[in-house]
C-alpha positions as CSV (number, residue, x, y, z in Angstrom):
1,X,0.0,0.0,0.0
2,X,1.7,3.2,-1.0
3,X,2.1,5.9,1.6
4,X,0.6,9.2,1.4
5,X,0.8,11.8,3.8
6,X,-0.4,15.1,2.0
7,X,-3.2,15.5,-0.1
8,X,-5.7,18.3,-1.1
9,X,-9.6,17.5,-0.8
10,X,-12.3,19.5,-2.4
11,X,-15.4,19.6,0.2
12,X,-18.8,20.9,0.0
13,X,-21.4,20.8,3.1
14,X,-25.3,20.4,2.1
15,X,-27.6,22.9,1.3
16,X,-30.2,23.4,3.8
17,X,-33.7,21.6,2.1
18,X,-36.4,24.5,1.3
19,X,-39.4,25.5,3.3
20,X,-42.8,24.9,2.1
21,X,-45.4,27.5,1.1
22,X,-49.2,26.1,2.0
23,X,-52.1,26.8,3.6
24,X,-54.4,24.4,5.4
25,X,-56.7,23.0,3.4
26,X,-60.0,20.7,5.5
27,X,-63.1,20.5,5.4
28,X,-65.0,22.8,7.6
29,X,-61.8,24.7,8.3
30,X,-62.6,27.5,5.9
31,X,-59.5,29.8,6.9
32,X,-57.4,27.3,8.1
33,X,-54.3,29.6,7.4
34,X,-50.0,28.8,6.7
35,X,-48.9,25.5,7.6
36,X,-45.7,25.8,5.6
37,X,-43.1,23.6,8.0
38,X,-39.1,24.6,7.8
39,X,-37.0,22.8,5.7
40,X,-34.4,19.9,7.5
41,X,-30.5,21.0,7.7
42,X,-27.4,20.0,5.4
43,X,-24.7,17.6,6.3
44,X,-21.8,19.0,7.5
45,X,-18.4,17.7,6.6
46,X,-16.5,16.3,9.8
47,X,-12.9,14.9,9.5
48,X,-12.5,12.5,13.0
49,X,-9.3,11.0,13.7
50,X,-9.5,6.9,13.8
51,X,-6.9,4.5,15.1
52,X,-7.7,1.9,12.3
53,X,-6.4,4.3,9.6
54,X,-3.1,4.5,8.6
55,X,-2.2,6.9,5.2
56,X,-4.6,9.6,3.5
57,X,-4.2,6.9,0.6
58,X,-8.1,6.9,0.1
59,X,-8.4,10.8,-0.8
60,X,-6.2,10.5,-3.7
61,X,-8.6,7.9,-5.6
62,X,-11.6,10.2,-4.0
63,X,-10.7,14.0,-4.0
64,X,-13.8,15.5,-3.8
65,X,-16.4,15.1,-0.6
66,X,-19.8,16.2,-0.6
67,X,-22.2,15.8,2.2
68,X,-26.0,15.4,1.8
69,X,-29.1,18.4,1.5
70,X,-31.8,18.4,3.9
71,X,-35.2,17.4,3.2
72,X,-37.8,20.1,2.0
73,X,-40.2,21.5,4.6
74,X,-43.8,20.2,3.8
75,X,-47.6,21.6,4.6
76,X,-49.3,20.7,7.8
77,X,-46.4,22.1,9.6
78,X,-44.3,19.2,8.6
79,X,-40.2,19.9,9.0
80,X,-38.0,18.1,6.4
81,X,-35.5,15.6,7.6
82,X,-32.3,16.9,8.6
83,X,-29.1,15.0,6.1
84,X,-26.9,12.5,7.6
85,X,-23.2,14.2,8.6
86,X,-20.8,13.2,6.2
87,X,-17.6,11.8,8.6
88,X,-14.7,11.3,7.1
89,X,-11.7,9.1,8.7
90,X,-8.1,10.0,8.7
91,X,-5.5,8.4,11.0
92,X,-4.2,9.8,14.0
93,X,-1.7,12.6,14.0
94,X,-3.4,14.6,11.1
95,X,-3.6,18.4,10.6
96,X,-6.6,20.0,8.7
97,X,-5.4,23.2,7.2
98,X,-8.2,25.4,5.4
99,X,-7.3,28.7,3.5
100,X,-3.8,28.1,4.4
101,X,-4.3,28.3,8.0
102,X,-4.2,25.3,10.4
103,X,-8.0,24.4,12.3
104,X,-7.2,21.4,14.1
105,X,-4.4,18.7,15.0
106,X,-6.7,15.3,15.5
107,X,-4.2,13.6,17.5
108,X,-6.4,11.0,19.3
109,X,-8.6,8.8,18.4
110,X,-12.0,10.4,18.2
111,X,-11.0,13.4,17.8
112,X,-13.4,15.5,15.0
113,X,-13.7,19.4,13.4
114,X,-15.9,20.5,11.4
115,X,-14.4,21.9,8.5
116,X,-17.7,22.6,6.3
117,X,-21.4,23.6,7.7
118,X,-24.4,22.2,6.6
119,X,-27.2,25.1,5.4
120,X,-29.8,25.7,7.6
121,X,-33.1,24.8,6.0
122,X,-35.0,27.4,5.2
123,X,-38.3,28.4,6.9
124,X,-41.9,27.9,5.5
125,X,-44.8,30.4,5.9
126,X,-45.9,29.2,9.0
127,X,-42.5,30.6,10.6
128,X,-43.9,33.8,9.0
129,X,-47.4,34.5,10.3
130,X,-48.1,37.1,13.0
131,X,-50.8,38.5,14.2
132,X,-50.5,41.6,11.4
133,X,-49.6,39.3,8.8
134,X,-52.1,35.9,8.9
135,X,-52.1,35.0,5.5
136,X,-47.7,35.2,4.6
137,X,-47.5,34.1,1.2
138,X,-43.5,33.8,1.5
139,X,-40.5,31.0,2.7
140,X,-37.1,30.6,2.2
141,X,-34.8,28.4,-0.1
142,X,-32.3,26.1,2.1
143,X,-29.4,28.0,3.0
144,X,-26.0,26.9,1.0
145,X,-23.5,24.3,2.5
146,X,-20.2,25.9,2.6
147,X,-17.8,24.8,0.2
148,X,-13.4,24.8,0.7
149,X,-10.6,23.4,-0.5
150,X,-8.8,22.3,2.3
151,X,-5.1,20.5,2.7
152,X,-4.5,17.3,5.0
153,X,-0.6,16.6,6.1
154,X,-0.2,13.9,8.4
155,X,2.4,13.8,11.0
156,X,2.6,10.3,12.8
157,X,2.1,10.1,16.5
158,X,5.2,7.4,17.9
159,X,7.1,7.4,21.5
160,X,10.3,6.7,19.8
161,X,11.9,7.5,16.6
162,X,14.7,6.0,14.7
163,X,16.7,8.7,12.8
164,X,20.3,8.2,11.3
165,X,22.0,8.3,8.0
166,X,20.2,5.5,5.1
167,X,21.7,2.2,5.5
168,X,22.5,2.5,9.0
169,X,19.7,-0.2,9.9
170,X,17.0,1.3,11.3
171,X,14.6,-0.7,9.1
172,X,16.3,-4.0,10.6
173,X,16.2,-2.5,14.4
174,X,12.1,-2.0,13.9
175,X,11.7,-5.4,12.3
176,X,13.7,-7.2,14.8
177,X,11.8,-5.6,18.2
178,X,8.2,-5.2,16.1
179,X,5.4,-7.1,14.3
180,X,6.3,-4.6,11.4
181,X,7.9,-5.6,8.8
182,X,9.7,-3.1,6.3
183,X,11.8,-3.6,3.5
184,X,15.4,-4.2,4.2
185,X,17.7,-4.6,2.0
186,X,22.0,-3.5,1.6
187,X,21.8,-0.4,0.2
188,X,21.0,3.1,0.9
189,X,17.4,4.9,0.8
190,X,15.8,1.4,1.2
191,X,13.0,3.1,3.3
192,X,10.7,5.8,1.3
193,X,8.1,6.5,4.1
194,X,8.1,6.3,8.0
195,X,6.9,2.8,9.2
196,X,5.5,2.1,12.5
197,X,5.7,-1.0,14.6
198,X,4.1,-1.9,18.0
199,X,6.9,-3.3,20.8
200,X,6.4,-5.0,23.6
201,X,9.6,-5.0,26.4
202,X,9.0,-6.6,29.6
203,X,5.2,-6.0,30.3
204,X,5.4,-2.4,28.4
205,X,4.7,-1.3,25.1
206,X,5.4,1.3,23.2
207,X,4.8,2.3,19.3
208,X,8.3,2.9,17.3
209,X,8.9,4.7,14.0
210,X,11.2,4.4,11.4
211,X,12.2,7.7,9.4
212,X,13.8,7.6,6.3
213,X,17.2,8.2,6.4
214,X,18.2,11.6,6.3
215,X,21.0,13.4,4.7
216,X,23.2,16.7,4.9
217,X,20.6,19.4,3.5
218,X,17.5,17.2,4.6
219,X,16.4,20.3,6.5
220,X,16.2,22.3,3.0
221,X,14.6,19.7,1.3
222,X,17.5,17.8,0.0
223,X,17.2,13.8,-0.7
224,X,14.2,11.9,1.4
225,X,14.6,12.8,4.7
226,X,13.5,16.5,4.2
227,X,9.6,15.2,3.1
228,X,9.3,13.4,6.2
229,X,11.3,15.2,9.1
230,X,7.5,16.4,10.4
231,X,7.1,13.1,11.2
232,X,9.9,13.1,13.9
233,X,8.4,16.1,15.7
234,X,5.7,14.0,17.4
235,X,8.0,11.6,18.5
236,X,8.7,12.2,22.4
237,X,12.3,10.6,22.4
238,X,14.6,9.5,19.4
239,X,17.3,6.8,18.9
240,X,19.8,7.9,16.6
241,X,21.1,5.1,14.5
242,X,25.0,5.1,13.7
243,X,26.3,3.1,10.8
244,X,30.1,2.5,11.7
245,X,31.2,2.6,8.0
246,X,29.9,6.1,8.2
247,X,27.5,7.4,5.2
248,X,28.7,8.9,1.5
249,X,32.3,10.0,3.0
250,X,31.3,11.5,6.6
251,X,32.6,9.1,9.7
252,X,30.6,8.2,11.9
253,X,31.6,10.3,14.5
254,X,31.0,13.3,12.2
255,X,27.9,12.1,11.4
256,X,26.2,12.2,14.8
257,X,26.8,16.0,14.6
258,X,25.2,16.5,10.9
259,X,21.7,14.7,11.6
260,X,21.9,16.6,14.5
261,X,22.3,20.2,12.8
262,X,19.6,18.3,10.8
263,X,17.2,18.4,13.3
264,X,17.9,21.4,15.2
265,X,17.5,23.5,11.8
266,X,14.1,22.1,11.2
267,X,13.3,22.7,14.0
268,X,14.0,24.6,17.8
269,X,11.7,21.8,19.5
270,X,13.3,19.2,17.6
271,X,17.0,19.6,18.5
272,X,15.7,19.4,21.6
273,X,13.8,16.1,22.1
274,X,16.0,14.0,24.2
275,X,18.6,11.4,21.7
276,X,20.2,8.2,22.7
277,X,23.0,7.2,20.5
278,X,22.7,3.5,19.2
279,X,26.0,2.1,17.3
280,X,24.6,-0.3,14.9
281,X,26.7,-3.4,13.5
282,X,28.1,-4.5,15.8
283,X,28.9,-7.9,14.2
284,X,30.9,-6.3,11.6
285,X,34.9,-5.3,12.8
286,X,34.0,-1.8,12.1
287,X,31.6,-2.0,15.1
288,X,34.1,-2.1,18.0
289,X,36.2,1.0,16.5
290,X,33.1,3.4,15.8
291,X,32.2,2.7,19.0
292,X,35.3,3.6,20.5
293,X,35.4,6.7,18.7
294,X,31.5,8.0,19.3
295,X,32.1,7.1,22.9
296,X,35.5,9.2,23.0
297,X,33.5,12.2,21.1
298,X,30.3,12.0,23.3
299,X,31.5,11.2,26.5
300,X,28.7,12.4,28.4
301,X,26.3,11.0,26.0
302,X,24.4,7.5,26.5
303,X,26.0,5.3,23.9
304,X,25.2,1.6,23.4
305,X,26.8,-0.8,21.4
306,X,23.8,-3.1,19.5
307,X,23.6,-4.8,16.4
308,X,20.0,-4.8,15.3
309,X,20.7,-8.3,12.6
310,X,21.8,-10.3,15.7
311,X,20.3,-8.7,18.5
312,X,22.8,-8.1,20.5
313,X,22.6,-5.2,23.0
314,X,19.2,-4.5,22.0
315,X,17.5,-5.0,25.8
316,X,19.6,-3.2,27.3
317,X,18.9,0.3,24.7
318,X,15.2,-0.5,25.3
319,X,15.7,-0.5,29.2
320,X,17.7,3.2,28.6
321,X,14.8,4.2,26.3
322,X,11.6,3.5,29.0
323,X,13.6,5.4,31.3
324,X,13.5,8.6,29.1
325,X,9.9,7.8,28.3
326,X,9.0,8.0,31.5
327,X,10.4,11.6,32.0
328,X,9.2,12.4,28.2
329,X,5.7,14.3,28.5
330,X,3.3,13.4,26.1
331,X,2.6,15.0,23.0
332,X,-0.6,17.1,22.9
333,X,-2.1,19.3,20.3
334,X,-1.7,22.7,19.9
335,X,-4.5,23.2,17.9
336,X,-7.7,22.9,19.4
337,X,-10.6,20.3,18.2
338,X,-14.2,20.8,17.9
339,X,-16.5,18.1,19.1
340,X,-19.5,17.4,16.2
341,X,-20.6,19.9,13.7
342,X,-21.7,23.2,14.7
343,X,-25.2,23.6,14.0
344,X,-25.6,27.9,13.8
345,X,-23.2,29.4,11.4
346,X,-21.7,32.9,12.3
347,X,-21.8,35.1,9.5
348,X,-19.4,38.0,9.2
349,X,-21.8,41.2,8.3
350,X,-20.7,43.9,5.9
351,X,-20.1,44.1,1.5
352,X,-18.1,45.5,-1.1
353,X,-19.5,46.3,-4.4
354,X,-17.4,45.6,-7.6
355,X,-18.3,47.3,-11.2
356,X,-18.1,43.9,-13.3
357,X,-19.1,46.3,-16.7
358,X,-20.2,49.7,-18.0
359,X,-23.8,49.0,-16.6
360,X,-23.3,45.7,-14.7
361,X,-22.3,45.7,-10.5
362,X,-21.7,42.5,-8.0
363,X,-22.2,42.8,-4.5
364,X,-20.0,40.4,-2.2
365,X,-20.8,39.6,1.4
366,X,-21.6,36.3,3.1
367,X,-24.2,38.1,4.9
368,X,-25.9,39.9,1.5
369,X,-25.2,36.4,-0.8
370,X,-26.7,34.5,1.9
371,X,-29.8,36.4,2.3
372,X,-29.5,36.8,-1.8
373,X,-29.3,32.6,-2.0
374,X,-32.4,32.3,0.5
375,X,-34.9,34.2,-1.6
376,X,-37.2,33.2,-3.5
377,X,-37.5,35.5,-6.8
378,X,-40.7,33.5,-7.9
379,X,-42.5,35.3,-4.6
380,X,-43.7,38.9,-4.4
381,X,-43.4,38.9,-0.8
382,X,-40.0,37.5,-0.4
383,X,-38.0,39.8,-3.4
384,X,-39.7,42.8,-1.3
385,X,-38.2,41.5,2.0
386,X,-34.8,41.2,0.3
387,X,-35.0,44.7,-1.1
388,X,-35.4,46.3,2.5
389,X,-33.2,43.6,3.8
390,X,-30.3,45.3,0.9
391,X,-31.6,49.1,2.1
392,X,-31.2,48.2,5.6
393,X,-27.7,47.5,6.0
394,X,-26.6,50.5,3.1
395,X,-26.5,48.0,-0.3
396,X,-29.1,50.9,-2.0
397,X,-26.7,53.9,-0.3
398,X,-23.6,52.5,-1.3
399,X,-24.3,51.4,-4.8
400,X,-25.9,54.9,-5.7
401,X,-21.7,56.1,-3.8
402,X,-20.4,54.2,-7.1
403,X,-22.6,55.9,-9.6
404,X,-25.4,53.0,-10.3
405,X,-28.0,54.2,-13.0
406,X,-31.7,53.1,-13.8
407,X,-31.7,49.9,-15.6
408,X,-28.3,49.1,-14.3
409,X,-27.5,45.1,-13.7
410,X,-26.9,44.3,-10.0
411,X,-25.6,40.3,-9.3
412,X,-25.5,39.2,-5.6
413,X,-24.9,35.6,-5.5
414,X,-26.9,33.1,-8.0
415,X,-29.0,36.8,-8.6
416,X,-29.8,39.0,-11.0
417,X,-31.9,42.0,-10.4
418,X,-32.6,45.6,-12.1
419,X,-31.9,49.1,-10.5
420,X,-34.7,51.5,-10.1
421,X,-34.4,54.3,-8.4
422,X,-38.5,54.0,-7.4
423,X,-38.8,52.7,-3.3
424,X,-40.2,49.3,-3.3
425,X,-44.0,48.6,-3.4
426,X,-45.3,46.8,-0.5
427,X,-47.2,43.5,-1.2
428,X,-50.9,44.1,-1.6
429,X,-52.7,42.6,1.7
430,X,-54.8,39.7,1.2
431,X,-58.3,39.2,2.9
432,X,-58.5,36.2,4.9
433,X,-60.8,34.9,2.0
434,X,-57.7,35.1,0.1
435,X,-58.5,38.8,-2.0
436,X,-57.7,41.8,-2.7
């Protein structure tokens, strides 16, 4: 199964279901009056965080998400079904970024956010009656789900991470103390995404990772390493791997220091996650000398000698690593989660007005299109609530600031009206008996 650990995801949230324009209609109930019921609510998009998933593989075969609509309102004051949420499951450790900013860190396991709202449904006539206005011959269309493009990086969640130069046997170390089982083979950059295993050391258990290996540069984006060094940042300790034959000309003693610039350059926290030094291969003659040397170099640095393809010394780093977890605090997200989806939108008031033509304006706002999007232009009623809806927060002021003329074309969302500089006609009132 390939690995993937960024992807972008097109989402839209349902649109709210309409509400219903009816009046009652029984025998011997000759003015029965509205009983237009509110349309049901759109499904929101939720992203939880679920232990059984392991790579955002799914979302590049499925890169669009789209929840369901509510249910239309109905007469005899019947309220249309509210859709079904649409959750979507990503593994543990992922961050939600939308419009470039991050939202939420779902670092355990039910963990959710919200990252598009469902519409509300719109409301029938019923919702409209007072006791002015008895016969209301208007409703609403469904409010629109929100739509966004948002980005998905996953960062792995492990108590101890295996770092070090390629080839220096990390991928052996995780298969010898895990279940897991990576490919290992004698050359460099065998490993081309972090692997996890499950290990279990005299009655405790822990979850170890193995990074690819990084190089001199890493930091910058050079070689392999670079794409998954954000994986090593939710690690709470790291095991740095030495390869005794030292890596593309730098000793192994040198090398200690260069993934260690490595880290400290990505980043502050990092450089500073507690590090034992492991020196691998210890079966080979080149073992005993590197070890000699590190242990000369880093004399008041845990060193242990271990050679991951035999198993030698391998208890004893384990024992030396459940100490430091111990002392290690856990990781925890910096980014707060929301529990469910939300079901009351804010909408940020206010509009600018943009001349698209010589005779031809668009109005942008959430709060204007949204209002724009409920209407229903087939109803007398409802175009004249819009229009003192658009003069009551300045639309009619500030379009006559940019020099709008009679006949002009003014868009506001999925709208088209005509400017005329007469003041909206009120509806005609009704008669209970339904005339003029």
């Amino acid at each position: 199964m390939k690995f993937i650990d960024r992807v972008r995801v097109k989402i839209r949230a349902g649109d709210g279901g309409p509400g219903a324009l009816s009046f009652l209609r029984e025998k011997f109930k000759e003015f029965g009056g509205p009983d237009g019921g509110n349309g049901g609510r759109g499904g929101s998009v939720l992203f939880v965080a679920d232990e059984n998933v392991g790579t955002l593989l799914d979302f590049a075969f499925r890169p669009r998400l789209v929840a369901g609509n509510g249910v239309p309102g109905k007469g005899g004051n019947k309220t249309g079904a509210d859709a079904e949420d649409l959750l979507v499951r990503v593994p543990l450790g992922t961050v939600v970024y939308k419009d470039g900013r991050p939202i939420a860190d779902l670092a355990k396991s039910g963990d959710s956010v919200c990252a598009a709202a469902g519409g509300r449904g719109g409301r029938g006539n019923l919702s409209f009656k007072t006791r002015f206005r008895t016969a209301p011959r208007v409703c609403e269309k469904g409010e629109p789900g929100e739509a966004a493009e948002v980005a998905l990086e996953l960062k792995l969640i492990a108590d101890i991470g295996l770092v070090g130069f390629p080839n220096a046997g990390k991928s052996t170390m995780l298969a010898r103390l895990s279940n897991a089982r990576p490919k290992v083979a004698d050359y460099p950059f065998t490993t081309l995404s972090p692997n996890l295993g499950l290990v279990k050391h005299k009655g405790a258990s822990f979850v170890l990772a193995d990074i690819p290996g990084l190089i001199e540069g890493a930091h910058a984006g050079k070689g392999l390493g670079g794409e998954f060094l954000r994986h090593v940042e939710r690690t709470r300790i790291l095991v740095h791997m030495i390869d005794p034959m030292g890596f593309d000309g730098i000793s192994a003693v040198d090398g200690v220091k260069k993934i260690e610039e490595e880290l400290k350059k990505h980043s502050r926290a990092l450089g500073a996650k507690p590090r034992i030094l492991a020196v691998n291969k210890q079966d080979l003659p080149e073992g005993a000398r590197a070890l000699k040397s590190v242990k000369g170099r880093y004399r008041k640095r845990k060193v242990f000698a271990v050679s991951a393809a035999t198993g030698e010394g391998l208890s004893a780093l384990i024992d030396a690593a459940l100490r430091e977890l111990k002392k290690a605090p856990r990781y925890s997200p910096e980014i707060a989660v929301e529990s469910g989806g939300p079901r009351s939108v804010k909408i940020e008031r206010g509009f600018h007005i943009e001349r698209t033509g010589q005779s031809s304006f668009r109005i942008i706002g959430k709060y204007i299109e949204r209002v724009a999007a409920m209407s229903e232009p087939g109803l007398v009623e409802s175009m004249y609530r819009l229009q003192k809806t658009l003069g009551r927060v300045g639309v009619d002021r500030g379009l006559r600031g940019v020099g709008v003329r009679e006949g002009d074309l003014i868009r506001i969302g999925p709208l088209e009206l005509e400017w005329t500089d007469a003041a909206p006609k009120r509806p005609p009132k009704l008669s209970k008996r339904g005339r003029l």
